[in-house]
GULODO-788450 format. One line per 2 residues: number of its first residue (from 1); their letters; for each residue x, y, z of C-alpha. Coordinates in steps of 0.02 Angstrom, whole numbers, padded with zeros to 5 digits. Layout:
REM GULODO-788450
NUM	a	X Y Z ~ ...;
***
This chain:
REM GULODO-788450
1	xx	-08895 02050 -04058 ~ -08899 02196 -03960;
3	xx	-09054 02293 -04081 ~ -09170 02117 -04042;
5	xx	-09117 02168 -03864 ~ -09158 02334 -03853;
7	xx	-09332 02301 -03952 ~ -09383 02205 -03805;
9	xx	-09377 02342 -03675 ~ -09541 02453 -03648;
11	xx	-09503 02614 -03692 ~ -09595 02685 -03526;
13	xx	-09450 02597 -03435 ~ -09325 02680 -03527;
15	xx	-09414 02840 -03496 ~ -09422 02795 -03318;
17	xx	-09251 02749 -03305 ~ -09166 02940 -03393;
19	xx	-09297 03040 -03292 ~ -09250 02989 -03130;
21	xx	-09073 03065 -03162 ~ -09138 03215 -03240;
23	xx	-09263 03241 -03130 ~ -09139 03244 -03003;
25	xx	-09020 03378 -03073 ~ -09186 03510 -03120;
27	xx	-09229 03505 -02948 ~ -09044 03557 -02890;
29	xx	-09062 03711 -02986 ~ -09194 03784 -02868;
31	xx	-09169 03669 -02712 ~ -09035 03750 -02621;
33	xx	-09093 03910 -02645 ~ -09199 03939 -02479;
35	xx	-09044 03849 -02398 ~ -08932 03995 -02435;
37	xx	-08951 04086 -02275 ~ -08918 03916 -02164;
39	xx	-08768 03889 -02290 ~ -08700 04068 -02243;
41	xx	-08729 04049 -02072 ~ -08641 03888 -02038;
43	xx	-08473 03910 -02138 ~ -08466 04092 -02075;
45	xx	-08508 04172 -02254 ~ -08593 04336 -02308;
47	xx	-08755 04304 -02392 ~ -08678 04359 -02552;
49	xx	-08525 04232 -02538 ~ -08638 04099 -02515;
51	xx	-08724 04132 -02686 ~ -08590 04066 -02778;
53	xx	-08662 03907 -02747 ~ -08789 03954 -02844;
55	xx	-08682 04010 -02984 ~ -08542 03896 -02993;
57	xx	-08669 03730 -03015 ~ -08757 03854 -03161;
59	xx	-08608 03898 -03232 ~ -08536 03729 -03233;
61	xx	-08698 03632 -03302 ~ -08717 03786 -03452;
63	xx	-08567 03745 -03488 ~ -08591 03554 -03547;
65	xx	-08764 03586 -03615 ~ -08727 03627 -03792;
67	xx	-08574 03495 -03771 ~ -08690 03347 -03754;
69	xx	-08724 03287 -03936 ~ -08535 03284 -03975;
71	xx	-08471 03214 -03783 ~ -08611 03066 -03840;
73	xx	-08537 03024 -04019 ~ -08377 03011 -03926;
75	xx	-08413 02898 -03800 ~ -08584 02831 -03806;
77	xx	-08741 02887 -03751 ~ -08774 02742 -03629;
79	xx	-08571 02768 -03563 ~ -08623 02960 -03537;
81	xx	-08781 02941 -03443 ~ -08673 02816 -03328;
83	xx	-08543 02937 -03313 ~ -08671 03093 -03291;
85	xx	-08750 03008 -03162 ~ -08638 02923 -03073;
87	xx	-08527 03098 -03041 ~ -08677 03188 -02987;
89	xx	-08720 03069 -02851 ~ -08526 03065 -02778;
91	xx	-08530 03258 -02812 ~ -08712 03269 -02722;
93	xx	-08645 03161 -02572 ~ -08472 03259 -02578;
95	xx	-08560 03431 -02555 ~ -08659 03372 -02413;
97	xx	-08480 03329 -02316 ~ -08399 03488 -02384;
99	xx	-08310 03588 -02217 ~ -08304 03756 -02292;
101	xx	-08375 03855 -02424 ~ -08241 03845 -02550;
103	xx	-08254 03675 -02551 ~ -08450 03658 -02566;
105	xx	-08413 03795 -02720 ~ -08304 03652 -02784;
107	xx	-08417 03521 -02774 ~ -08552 03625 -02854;
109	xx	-08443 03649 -03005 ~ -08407 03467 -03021;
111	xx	-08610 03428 -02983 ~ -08658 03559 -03108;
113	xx	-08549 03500 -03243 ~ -08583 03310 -03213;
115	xx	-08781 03340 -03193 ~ -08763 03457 -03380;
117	xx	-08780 03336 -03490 ~ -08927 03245 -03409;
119	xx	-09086 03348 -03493 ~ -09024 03334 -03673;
121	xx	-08945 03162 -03657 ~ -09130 03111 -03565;
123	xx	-09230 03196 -03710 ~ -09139 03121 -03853;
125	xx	-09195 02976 -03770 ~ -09361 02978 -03761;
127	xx	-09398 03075 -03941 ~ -09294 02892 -04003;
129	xx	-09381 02784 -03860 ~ -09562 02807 -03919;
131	xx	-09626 02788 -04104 ~ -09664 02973 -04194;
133	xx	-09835 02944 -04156 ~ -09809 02926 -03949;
135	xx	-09695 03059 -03937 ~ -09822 03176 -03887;
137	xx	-09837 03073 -03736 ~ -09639 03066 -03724;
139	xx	-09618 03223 -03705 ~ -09786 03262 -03595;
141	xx	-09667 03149 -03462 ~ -09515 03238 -03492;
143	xx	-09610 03414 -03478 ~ -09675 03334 -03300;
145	xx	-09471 03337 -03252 ~ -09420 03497 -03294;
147	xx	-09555 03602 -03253 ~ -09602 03528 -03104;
149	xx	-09443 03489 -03000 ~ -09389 03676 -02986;
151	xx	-09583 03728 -02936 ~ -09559 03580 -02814;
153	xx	-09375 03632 -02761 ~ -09406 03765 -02622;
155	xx	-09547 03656 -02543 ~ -09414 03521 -02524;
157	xx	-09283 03616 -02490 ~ -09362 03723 -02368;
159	xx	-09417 03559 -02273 ~ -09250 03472 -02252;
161	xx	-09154 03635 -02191 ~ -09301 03663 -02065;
163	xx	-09338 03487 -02014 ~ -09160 03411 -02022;
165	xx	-08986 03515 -02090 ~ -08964 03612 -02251;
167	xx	-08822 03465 -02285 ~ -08977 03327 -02327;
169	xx	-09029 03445 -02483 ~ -08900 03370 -02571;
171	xx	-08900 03197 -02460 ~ -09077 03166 -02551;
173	xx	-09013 03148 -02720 ~ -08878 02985 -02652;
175	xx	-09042 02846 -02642 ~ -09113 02935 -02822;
177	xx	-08947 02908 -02914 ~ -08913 02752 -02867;
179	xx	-09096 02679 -02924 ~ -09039 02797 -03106;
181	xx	-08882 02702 -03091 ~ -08941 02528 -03083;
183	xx	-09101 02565 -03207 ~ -08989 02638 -03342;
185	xx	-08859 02512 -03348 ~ -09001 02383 -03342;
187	xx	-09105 02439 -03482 ~ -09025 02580 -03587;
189	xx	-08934 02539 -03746 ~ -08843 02648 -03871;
191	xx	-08938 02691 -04070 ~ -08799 02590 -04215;
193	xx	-08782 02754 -04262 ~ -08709 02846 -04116;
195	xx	-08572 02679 -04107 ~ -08434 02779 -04184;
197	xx	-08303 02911 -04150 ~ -08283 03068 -04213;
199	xx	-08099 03084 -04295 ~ -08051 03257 -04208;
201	xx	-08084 03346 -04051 ~ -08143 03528 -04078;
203	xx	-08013 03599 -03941 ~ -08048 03762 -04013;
205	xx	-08222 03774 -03980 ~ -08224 03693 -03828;
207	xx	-08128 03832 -03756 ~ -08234 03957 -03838;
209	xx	-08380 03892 -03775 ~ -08318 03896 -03591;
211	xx	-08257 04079 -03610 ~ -08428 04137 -03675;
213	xx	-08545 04047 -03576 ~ -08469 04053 -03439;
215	xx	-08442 04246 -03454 ~ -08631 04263 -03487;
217	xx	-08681 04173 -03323 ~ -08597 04255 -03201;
219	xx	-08609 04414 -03289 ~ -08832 04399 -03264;
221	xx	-08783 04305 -03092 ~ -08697 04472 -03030;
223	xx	-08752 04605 -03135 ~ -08878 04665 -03022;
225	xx	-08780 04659 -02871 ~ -08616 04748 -02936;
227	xx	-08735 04866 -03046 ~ -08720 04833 -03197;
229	xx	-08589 04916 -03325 ~ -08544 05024 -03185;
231	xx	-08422 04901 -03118 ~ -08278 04863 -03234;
233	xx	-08295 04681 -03174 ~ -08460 04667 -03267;
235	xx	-08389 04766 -03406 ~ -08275 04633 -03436;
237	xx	-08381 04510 -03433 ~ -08471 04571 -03558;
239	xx	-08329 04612 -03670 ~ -08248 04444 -03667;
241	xx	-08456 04350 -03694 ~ -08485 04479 -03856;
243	xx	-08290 04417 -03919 ~ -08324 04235 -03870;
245	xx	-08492 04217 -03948 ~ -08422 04298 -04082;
247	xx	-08267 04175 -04103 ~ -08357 04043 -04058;
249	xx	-08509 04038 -04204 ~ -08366 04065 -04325;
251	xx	-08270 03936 -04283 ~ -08413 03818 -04276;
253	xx	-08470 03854 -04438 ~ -08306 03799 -04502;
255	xx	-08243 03680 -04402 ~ -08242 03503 -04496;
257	xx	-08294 03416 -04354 ~ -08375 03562 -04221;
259	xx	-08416 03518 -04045 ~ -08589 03619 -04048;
261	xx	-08684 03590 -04237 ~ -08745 03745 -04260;
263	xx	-08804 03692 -04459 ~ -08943 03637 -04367;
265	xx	-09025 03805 -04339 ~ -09058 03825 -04554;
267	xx	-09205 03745 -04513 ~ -09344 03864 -04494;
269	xx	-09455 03760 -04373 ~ -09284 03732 -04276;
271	xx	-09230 03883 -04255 ~ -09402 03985 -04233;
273	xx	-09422 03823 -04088 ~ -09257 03897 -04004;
275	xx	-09323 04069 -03994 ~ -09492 04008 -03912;
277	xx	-09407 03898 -03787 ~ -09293 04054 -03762;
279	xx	-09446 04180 -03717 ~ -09536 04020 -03613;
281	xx	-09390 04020 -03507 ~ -09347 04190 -03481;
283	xx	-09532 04228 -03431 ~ -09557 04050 -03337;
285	xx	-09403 04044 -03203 ~ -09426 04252 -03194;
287	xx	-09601 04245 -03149 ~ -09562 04078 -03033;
289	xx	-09431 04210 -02947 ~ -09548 04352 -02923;
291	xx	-09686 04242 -02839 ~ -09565 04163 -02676;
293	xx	-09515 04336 -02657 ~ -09689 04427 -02656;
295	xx	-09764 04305 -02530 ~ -09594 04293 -02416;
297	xx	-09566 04494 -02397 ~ -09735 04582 -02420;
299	xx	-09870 04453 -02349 ~ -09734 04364 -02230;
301	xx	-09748 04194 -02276 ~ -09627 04089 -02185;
303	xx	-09502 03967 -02329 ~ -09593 03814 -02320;
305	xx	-09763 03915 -02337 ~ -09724 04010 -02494;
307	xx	-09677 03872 -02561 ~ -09837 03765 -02539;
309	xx	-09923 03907 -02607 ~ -09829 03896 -02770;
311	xx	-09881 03712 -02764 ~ -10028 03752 -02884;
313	xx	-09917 03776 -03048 ~ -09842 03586 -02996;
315	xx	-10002 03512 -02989 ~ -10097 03607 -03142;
317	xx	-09917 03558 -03258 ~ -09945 03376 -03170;
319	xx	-10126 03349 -03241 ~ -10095 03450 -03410;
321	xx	-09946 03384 -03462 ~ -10000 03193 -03495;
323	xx	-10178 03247 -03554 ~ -10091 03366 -03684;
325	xx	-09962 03220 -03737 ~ -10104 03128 -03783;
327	xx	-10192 03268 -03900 ~ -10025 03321 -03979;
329	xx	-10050 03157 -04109 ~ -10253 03216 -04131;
331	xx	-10233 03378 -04150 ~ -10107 03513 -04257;
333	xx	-09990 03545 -04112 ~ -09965 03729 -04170;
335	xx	-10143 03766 -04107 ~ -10122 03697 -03936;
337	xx	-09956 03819 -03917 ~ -10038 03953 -03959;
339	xx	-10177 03910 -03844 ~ -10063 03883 -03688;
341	xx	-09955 04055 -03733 ~ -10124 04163 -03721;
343	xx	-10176 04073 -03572 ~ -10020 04091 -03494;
345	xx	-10006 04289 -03528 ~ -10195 04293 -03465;
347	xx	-10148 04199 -03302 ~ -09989 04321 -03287;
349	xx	-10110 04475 -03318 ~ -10202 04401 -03180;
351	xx	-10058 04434 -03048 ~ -10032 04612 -03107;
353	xx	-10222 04633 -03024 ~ -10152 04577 -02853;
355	xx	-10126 04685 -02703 ~ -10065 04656 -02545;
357	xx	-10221 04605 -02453 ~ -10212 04464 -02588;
359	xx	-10246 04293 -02521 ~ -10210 04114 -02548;
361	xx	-10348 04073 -02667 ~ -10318 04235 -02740;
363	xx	-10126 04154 -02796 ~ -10192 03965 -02823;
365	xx	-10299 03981 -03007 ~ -10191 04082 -03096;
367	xx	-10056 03971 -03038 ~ -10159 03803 -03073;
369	xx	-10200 03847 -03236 ~ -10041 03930 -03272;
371	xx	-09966 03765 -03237 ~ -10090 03685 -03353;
373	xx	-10056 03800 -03482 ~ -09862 03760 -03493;
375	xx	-09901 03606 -03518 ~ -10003 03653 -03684;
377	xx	-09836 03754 -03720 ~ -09701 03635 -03673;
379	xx	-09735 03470 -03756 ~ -09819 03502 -03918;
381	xx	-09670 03657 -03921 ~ -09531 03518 -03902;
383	xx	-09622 03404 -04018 ~ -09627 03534 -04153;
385	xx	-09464 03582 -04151 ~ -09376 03419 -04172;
387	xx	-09507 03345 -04291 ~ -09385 03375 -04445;
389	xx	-09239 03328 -04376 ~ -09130 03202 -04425;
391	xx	-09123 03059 -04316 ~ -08914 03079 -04322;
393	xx	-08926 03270 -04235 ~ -09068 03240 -04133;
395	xx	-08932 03239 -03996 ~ -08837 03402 -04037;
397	xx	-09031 03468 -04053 ~ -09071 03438 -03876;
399	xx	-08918 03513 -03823 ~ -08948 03676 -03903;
401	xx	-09142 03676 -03847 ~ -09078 03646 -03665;
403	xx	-08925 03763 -03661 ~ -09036 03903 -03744;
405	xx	-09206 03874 -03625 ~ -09068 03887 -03474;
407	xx	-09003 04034 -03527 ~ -09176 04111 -03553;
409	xx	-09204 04081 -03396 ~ -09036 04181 -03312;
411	xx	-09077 04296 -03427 ~ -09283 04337 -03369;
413	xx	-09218 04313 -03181 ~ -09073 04452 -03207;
415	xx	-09170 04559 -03316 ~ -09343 04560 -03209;
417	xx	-09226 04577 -03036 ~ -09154 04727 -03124;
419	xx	-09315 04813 -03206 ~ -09408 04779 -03029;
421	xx	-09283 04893 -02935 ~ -09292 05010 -03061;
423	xx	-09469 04998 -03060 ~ -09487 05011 -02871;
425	xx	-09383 05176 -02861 ~ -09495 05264 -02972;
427	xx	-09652 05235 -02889 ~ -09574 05262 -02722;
429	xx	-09501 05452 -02787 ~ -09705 05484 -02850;
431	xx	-09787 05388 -02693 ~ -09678 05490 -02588;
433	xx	-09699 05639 -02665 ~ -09875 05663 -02598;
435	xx	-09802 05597 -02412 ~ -09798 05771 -02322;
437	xx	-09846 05917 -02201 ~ -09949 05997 -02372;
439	xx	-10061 05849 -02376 ~ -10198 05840 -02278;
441	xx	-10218 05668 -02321 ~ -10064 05611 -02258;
443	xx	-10076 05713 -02124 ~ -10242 05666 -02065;
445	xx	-10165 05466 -02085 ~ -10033 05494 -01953;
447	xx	-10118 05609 -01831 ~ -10245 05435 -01838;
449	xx	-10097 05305 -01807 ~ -10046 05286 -01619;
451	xx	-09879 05367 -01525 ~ -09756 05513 -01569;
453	xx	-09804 05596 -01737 ~ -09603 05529 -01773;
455	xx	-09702 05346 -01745 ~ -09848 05385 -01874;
457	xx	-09723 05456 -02002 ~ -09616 05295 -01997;
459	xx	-09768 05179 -02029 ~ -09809 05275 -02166;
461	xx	-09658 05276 -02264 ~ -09671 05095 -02228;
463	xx	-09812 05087 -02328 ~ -09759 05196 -02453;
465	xx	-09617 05058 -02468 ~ -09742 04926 -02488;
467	xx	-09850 05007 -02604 ~ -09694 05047 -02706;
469	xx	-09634 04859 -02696 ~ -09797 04786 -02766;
471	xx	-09819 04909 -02894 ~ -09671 04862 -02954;
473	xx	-09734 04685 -02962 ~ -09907 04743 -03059;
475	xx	-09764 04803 -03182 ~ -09662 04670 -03214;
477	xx	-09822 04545 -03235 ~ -09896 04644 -03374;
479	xx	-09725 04645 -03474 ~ -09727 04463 -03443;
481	xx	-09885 04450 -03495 ~ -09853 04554 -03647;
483	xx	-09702 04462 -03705 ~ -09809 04284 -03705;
485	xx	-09941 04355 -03819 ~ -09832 04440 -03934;
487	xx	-09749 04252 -03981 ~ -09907 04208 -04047;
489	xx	-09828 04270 -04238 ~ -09698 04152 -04212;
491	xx	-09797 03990 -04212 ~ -09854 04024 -04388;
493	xx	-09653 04014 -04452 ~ -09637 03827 -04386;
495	xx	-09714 03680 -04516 ~ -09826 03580 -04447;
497	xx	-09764 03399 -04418 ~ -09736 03279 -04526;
499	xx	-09906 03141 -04522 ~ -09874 03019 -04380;
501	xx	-09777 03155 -04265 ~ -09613 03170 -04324;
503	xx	-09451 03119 -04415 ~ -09402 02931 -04432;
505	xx	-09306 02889 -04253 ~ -09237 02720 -04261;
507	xx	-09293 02568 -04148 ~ -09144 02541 -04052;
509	x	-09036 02634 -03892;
***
């Protein structure tokens, strides 16, 4: 009875339905972010204390990622969603009424770990919703989710803290889970095949799982601010990720019934997928980190500002997306990701040709088509890489492809924060090198400026330190641009999919 009832239900209502949840949880990743200084301020924190709201809902959510598949099989996919959502609303509302920072770090754990499970649970949806040859257009809607929400995060965010109180960033999400609530319980229903138990509960790997990832991501959280291996916290860290990770795959692999499948990854267009989503995400969220920061401390943009001028990438992904969901069932997906990865290194090259006199047209195409481009990279990508997957781990797939794109992304925001400053202290020891009573052309530059020659020399080290800062920039958007061309080679491992778009799913939820 329940199959005849779930064949009735348009699949673009289920879609509807998961995205509103998960759409909701992507855009907490980046919303609070320009709240952090009104957060400090108000509970009497250091900037720095008040980051472990950042880190605590990342840490929590990583954590549950990869958990998804198995916490499904154990009590339902329908029962989880319910569960997910429902505990990231109360933890949304409870960090809004949180008195002191300890507490909102509480609530962010709980909000983190509740929201985890939403983007794989919400993608195993749809790739089962829609029939192989509409998932294309499946996953074109998905895409729209979790690329947009954390381009559209520090508009929002920036808004409510300046209009209203850095408390209704998390207020916002009470109306949006409530609507996910109702929809989901309404017209959601669980696969025959996902209505039984696994026998044993993988305590083992559960543990190991915390351990590592949670070592991992506060180790790229803080490693830039404690210096790397040259604090012994860090150093730990690092220690106890390596011995996790280690443990952790081990037991896995022989575990009769793991929490994480990790069998999955023998599959060559699998595993090659995992990699790409890896490399998207590390050069995605690090390049959507760079931008804020450019237009905020060189050109002065005020929050809300930089944000609307990283609107662009929203609205290219926005038209892209569905047009490319459409083509992915015309044409050999493999092509249109390789298309969107070289326009998406030529739209990054185009940054690294900036300068500081750059203006706001000079930051809209790149992003625009940029935006368009990850669209030609995120659905036909996700398409691929689940086409041969059976129907049974399509669950414990979309766990792995969401823990591994999230870590790709801590990964290109700790490892481009870290190269920058490197970066920037070279070119400020040669640009200062040439800063002094031998050259005439410095010289000449500060006997030009008005007041005390002390006066001129100050302004010009302030350039110096500007010049410095966006070289550093130029830099880091060539390596990005770089790393995006040089996946190109890994297309050609992945098969192409099966005729009519992908393995059987089955008709019901």
């Amino acid at each position: 009875m329940p199959d005849v009832q779930v064949r009735q239900v348009n699949p673009w209502i289920v879609a509807i339905s998961v995205m509103f949840g998960t759409f909701m949880e992507v855009l907490d990743t980046t919303v609070v972010n320009v709240s952090l200084p009104h957060i400090a301020g108000s509970m009497s924190a250091t900037t720095d204390e008040a980051t472990w709201v950042l880190t605590s809902y990342l840490v929590a959510n990583a954590i549950i990622l990869p958990m998804t598949g198995w916490l499904a099989s154990q009590f339902g996919r329908k029962n989880l969603l319910m569960l997910s959502v429902t505990g990231f609303t109360v933890a949304s509302f409870l960090c809004g009424l949180a008195p002191n920072l300890a507490s909102l770090i509480v609530f962010r754990c709980f909000q983190g770990a509740f929201g985890g499970a939403l983007q794989p649970l919400s993608q195993a949806v749809l790739l089962e919703a829609f029939p192989p040859q509409d998932r294309g257009k499946a996953m074109g809607f998905w895409g729209l989710g979790i690329v947009v929400a954390p381009i559209l995060g520090p508009v929002l965010g920036g808004y409510l803290t300046d209009s209203y109180n850095w408390r209704w960033v998390f207020y916002v999400n009470i109306p949006v889970g409530i609507a996910s609530i109702i929809m989901v319980r309404t017209f959601l229903f669980d696969p025959p095949y996902l209505r039984k138990k696994a026998v044993t509960i993988d305590y083992l790997g559960m543990g190991l799982l915390t351990l590592t990832i949670a070592s991992i991501q506060i180790m790229l959280d803080k490693g830039e601010q404690d210096d790397w291996l040259s604090s012994g916290f860090i150093r730990t860290l690092l220690v106890l990720s390596i011995f996790g990770g280690v443990a952790f795959v081990v037991r896995e692999l022989t575990a009769e019934h793991p929490v994480v499948n990790l069998r999955v990854l023998k599959e060559r267009t699998f595993s090659a997928g995992i990699v790409l989503i890896t490399v998207v995400g590390f050069v995605l969220y690090g390049s959507m980190v760079l931008l804020p920061i450019w237009l905020q401390t060189l050109l002065g943009y005020p929050a809300v500002q930089a944000g609307l001028t990283l609107a662009p990438r929203g609205i290219g992904s926005f038209i892209g997306m569905p047009v490319v969901g459409m083509l992915v069932s015309k044409i050999d997906p493999r092509k249109i990701i390789i298309a969107g990865l070289l326009t998406t290194s030529v739209t990054l090259f185009q940054f690294s040709r900036l300068s500081l006199a750059a203006g706001y047209w000079d930051f809209f195409w790149p992003q625009f088509f940029q935006g368009v481009a990850m669209g030609m990279v995120f659905v036909p990508l996700t398409t691929v890489t689940m086409s041969r997957i059976p129907k049974e781990q399509i669950g414990n797939a979309t766990s792995i492809n969401s823990l591994m794109r999230n870590v790709g992304a801590s990964l290109g925001i700790a490892s481009l924060t870290t190269f920058m400053a490197r970066q920037q202290q070279a070119h400020l020891s040669n640009l200062s090198a040439h800063v002094s009573p031998y050259n005439w052309v410095a010289q000449n530059m500060m006997k030009s400026m008005p007041g005390t020659p002390e006066q001129g020399y100050a302004r010009m080290w302030g350039m110096v330190l500007r010049q410095a800062a966006i070289l550093s920039y130029v830099d880091a958007f060539v390596l990005l641009a770089v790393i995006f061309a040089a996946l190109v080679p890994l297309i050609l491992i992945m098969k192409k999919p099966p005729r009519g778009g992908g393995a059987p799913a089955s008709a019901g939820h």
